[in-house]
C-alpha positions in Angstrom: 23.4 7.5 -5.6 20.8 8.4 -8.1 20.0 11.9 -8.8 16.9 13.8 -9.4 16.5 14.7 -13.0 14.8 17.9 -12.1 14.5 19.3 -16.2 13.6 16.1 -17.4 10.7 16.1 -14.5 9.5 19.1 -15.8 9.2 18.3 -19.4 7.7 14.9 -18.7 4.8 16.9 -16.4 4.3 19.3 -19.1 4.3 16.4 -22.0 1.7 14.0 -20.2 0.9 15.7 -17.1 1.5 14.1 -13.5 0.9 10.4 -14.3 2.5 7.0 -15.1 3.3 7.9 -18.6 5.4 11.0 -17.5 6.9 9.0 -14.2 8.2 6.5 -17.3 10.2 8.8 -19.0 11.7 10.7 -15.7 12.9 7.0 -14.2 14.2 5.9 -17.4 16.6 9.1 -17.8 19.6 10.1 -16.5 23.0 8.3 -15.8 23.1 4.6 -17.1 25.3 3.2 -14.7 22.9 4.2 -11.8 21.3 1.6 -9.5 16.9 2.6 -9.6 16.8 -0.8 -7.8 17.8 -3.9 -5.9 15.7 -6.9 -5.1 16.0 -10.9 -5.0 17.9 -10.8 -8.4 20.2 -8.0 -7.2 21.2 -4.6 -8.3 19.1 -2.9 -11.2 21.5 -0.3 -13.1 19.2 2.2 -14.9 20.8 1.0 -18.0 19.3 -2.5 -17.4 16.0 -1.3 -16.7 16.2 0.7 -19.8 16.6 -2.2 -22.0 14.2 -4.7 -19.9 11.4 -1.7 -20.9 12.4 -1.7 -24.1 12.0 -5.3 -24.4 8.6 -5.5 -23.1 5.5 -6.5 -25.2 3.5 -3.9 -26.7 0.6 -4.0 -24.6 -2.5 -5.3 -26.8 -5.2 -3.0 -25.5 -5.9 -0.2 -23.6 -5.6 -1.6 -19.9 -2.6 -3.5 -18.4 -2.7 -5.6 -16.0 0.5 -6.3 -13.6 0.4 -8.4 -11.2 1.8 -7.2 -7.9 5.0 -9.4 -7.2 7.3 -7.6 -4.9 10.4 -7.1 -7.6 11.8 -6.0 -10.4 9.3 -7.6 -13.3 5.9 -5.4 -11.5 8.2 -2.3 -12.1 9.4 -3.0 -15.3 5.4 -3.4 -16.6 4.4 -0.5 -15.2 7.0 1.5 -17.1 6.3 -0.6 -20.1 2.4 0.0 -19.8 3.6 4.0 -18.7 5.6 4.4 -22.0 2.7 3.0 -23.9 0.3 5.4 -22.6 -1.8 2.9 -20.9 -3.7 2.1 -18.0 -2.5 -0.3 -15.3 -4.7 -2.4 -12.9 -2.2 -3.5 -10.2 -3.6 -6.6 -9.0 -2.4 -9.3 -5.9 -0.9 -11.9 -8.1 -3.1 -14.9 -9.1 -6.3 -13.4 -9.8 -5.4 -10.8 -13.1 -8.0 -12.7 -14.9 -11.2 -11.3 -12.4 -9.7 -8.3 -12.0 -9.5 -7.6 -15.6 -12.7 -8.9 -16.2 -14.6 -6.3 -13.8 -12.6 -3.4 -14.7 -12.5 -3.6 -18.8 -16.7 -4.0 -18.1 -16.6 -1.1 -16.5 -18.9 1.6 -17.9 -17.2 4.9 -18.3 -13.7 3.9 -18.1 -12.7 6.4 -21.2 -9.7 6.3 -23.5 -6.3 5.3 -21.6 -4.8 8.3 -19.8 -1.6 6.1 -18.1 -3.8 5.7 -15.4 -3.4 3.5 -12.1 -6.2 1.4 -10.9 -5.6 -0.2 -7.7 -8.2 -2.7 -5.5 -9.7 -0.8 -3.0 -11.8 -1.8 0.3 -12.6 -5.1 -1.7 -9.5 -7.0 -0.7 -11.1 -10.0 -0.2 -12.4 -11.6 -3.2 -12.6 -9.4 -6.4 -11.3 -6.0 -5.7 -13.1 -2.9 -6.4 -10.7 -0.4 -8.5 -9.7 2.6 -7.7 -8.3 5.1 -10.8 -5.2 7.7 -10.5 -6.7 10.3 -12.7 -4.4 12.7 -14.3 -2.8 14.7 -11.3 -2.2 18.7 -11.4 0.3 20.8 -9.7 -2.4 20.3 -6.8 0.2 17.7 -6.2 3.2 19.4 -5.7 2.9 20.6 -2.3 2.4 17.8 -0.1 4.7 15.8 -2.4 7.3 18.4 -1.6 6.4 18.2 2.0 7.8 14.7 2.4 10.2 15.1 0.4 12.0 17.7 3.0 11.1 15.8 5.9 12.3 12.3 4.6 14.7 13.1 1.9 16.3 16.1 2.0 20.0 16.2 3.1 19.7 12.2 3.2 21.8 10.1 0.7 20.9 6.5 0.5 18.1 3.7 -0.3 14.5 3.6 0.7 13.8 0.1 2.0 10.0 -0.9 0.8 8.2 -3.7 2.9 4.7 -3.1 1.6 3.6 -5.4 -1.6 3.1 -3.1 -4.9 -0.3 -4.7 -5.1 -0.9 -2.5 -1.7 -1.0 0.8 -2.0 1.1 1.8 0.3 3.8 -0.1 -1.3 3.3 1.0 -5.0 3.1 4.7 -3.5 6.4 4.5 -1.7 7.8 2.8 -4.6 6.6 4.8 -7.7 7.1 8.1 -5.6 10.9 7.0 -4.0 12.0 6.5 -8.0 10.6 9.9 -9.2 12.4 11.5 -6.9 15.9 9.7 -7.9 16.5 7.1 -5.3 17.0 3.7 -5.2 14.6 1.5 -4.1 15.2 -2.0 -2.0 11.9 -4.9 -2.6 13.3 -7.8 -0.6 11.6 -10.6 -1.2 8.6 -10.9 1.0 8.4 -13.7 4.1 12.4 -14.0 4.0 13.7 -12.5 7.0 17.8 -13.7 6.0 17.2 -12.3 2.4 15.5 -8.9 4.1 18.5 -9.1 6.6 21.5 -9.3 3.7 19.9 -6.2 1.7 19.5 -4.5 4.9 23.5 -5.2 5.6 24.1 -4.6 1.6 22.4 -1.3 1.3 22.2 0.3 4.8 18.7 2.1 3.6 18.4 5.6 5.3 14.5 5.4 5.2 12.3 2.6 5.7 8.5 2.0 4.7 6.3 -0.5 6.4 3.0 -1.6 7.8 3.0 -2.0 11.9 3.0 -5.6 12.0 6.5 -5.2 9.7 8.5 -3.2 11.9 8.5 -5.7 14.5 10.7 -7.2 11.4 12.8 -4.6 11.0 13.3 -4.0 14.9 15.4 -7.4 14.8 17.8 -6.4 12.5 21.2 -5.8 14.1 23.6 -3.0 13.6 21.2 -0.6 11.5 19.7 2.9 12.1 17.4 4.1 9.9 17.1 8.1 9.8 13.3 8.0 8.8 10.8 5.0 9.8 7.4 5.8 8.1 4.0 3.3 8.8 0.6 3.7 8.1 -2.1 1.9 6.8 -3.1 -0.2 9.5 -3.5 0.8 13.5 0.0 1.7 14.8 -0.6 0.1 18.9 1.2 1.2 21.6 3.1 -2.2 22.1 4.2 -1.5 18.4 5.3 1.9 18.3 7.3 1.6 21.9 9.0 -1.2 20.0 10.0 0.6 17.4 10.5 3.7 19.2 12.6 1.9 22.1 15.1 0.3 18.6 15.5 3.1 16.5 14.7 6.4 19.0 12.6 9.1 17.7 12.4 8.7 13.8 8.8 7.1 13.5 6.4 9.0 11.2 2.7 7.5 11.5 1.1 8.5 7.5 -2.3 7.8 6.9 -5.0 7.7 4.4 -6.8 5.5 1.8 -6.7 3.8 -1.7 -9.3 6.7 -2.5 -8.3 9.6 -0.6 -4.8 9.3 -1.0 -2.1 10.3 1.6 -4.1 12.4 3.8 -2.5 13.1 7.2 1.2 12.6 8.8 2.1 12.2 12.5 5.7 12.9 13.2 7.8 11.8 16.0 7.0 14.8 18.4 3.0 14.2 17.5 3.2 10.4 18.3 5.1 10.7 21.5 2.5 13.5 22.5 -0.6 10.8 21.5 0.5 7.6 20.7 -1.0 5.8 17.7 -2.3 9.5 16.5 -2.3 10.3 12.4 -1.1 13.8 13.0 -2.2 17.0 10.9 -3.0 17.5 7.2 -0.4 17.4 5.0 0.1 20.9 3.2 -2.4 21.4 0.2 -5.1 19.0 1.9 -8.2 19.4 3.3 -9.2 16.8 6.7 -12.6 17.1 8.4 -14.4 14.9 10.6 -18.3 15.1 9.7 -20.5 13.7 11.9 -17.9 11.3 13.4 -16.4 10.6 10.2 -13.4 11.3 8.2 -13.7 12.8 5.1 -10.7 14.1 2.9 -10.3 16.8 0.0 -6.8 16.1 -2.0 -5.1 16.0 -4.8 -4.1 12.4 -4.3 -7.9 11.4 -4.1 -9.3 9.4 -7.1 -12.3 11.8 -7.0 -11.0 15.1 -7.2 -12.6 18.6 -6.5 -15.2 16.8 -3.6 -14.6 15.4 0.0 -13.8 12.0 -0.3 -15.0 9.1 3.1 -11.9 7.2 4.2 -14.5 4.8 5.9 -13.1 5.5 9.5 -14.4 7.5 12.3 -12.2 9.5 13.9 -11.7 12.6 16.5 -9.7 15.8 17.3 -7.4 15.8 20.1 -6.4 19.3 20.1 -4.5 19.6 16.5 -4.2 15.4 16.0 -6.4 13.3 14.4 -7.2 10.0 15.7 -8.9 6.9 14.5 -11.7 5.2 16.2 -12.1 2.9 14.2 -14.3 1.6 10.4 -17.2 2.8 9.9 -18.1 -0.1 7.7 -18.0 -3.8 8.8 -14.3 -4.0 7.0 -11.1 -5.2 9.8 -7.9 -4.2 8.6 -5.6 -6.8 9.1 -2.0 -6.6 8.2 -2.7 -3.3 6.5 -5.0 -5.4 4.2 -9.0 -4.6 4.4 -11.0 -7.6 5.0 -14.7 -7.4 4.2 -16.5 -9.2 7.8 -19.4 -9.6 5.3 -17.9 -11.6 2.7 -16.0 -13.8 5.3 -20.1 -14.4 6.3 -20.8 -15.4 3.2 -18.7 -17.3 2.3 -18.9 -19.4 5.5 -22.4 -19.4 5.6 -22.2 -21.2 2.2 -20.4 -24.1 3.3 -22.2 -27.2 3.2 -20.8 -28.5 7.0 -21.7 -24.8 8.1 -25.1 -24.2 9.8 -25.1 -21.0 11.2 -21.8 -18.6 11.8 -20.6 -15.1 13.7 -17.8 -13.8 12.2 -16.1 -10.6 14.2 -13.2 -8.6 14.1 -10.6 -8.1 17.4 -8.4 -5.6 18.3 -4.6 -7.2 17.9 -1.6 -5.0 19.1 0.5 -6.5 16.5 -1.5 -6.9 13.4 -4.3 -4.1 13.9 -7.4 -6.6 14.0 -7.7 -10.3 13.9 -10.6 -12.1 12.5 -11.9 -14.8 14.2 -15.5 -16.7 13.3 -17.9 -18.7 15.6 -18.7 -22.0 13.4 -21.3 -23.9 14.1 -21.5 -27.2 11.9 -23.7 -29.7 11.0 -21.3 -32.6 9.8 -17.7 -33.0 10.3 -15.0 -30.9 8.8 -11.9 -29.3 10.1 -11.0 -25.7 10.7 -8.1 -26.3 8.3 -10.5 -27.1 5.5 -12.5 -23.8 6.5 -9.7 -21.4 6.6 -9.5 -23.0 2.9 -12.2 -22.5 1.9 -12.2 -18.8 2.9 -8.8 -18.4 0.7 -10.9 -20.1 -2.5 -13.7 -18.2 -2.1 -12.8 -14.6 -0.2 -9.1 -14.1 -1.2 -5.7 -16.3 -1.0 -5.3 -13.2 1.9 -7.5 -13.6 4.3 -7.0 -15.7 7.7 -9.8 -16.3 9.9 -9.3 -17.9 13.5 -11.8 -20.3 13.6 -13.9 -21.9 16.6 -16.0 -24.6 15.6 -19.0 -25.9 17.4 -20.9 -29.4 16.5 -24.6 -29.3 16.3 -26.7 -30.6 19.2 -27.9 -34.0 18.6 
């Protein structure tokens, strides 16, 4: 099992501060032989990931981009781009080119600080980005926080669902390598291939978005110690589920590409309020301001000022729960779909005449987005729905209900 190198942490948060240049050098140290990480290719050793940085291009500019694929390749670049000192736009893979585009224009952006810029509540189409600045020991104490209640006293994997181009996903992953352990990326949509790792690796903690732990509630002859979700509405139907397979280890963690991790609901909380986000995690400030959640943390890509999640929310005694967006975003999947855009783009079909496109609650997914067509020459809902992936994101399903024009 890989071990924390604690003096090597140190120096490398002393040498670049708390950011992807310093996480570089901690991962990269320590025993050779070590596995950082297993995915469709197999077992990592740290001495093979070593060399496979080492190999890597010298990036040409000041901003990387990497392209979110859920293996060992989106690691290796970000260590590459870490070591180099640069900044790194994690993108869904496919569309680097308008990412990189939007955010090199970008006034402002400053000299490369190994920063992390990650698409925000723009999804769909071209994301907005969202920068990691250079972190403080601010950090330290909710970092330290999970670490006791997830890690501590457990030896074994962590067992990512969540894409890196997600931020839940790159945060589990970046953050379960910093602190020494290995790291399991099965391929994503391949239940067998999730299923063998699973059997391979016996992961002690597992990371994933609602709708996944319906996956991982199928899988035979495995108890995780520590389940953690977020990023998407945990239901009833869901959490039962998963509460009813693996008993009580659930941990509901919540927060935004902005704010950064935010609040935690453990076991206790979530059997006391189902689908509840918990209490602030040590070191960060929660309000709710007007009916809306606002959050002060070191995580937050705007440090030193409350930061807007974009939800409302509520106290129930010491819990905070969601009431839903305040904007006209649906999070589907854990993935935020602009309703507005979806208009738009539907709207600017030549068969479309007019259109209503609204978001429904879904037990499984969170929210489903379904559009009223009305059309004005044939065309299918197939075509539609391809449409929307051309011109909204590759992401994005809509249910559609088409409706011919009155003669």
């Amino acid at each position: 099992m890989v071990g924390l190198p604690w003096p090597v942490s140190v120096r490398a948060a002393v040498r670049h501060g708390m950011n992807l240049a310093a996480l570089a050098e901690v991962v990269t140290a320590g025993p050779g032989d070590d596995i950082v990480l297993v995915d469709r290719s197999g077992p990592m050793s740290r001495r093979d990931l070593v060399t496979a940085v080492a190999g890597s291009p010298t990036p040409s500019g000041p901003l990387v981009t990497v392209e979110g694929h859920h293996d060992r390749s989106s690691v290796v670049a970000l260590l590459a781009a870490g070591m180099h000192g640069r900044d790194v736009a994690v993108v869904h893979p496919g569309v680097e080119n308008a990412v990189q585009a939007g955010i090199s224009g970008r006034a402002g952006i400053g000299a490369p600080r190994g920063r992390v810029w990650l698409g925000t509540t723009g999804t769909t189409g071209t994301p907005r980005q969202s920068a990691r600045p250079r972190y403080g020991p601010g950090l330290i104490r909710p970092v330290a926080h999970l670490w006791r209640r997830w890690l501590r006293g457990r030896q074994g994997p962590v067992l990512v669902l969540p894409g890196l181009d997600h931020g839940y996903g790159l945060g589990f992953t970046l953050a379960s390598l910093l602190l020494g352990r290995t790291v399991l990326l099965p391929p994503r949509g391949e239940p067998a291939a999730l299923a063998g790792i699973v059997a391979d690796w016996s992961p002690v903690v597992a990371v994933a978005v609602p709708p996944q732990l319906l996956w991982l509630t199928e899988l035979q002859q495995w108890s995780p110690e520590v389940v953690v979700t977020g990023s998407s509405p945990l239901s009833a139907e869901v959490q039962q589920t998963a509460t009813t397979r693996f008993g009580p280890v659930l941990h509901n963690l919540y927060g935004s590409t902005e704010a950064g991790f935010a609040t935690m609901a453990d076991p206790a909380d979530l059997a006391r309020r189902p689908g509840c986000v918990g209490r602030a995690l040590p070191g960060i400030g929660v309000r709710v301001v007007d009916g809306r959640v606002v959050v002060h943390s070191p995580f937050a890509t705007h440090r030193g000022r409350w930061v807007p999640t974009g939800d409302h929310g509520h106290w129930e005694d010491d819990l905070l729960v969601l009431d839903g967006r305040v904007d006209r975003v649906a999070v589907v999947n854990g993935v935020n779909v602009d309703l507005t855009e979806v208009h738009a783009a539907l709207t600017a079909h030549p068969a479309v005449e007019s259109v209503t496109v609204t978001a429904d609650p879904d037990p499984v997914a969170g929210e489903r987005v379904r559009a009223d067509v009305r059309i004005s020459e044939p065309v299918t809902a197939e075509a539609l729905q391809e449409w929307v992936h051309r011109t909204v994101g590759p992401r994005v399903s809509v249910a559609m209900s088409l409706h011919q024009r009155d003669s």
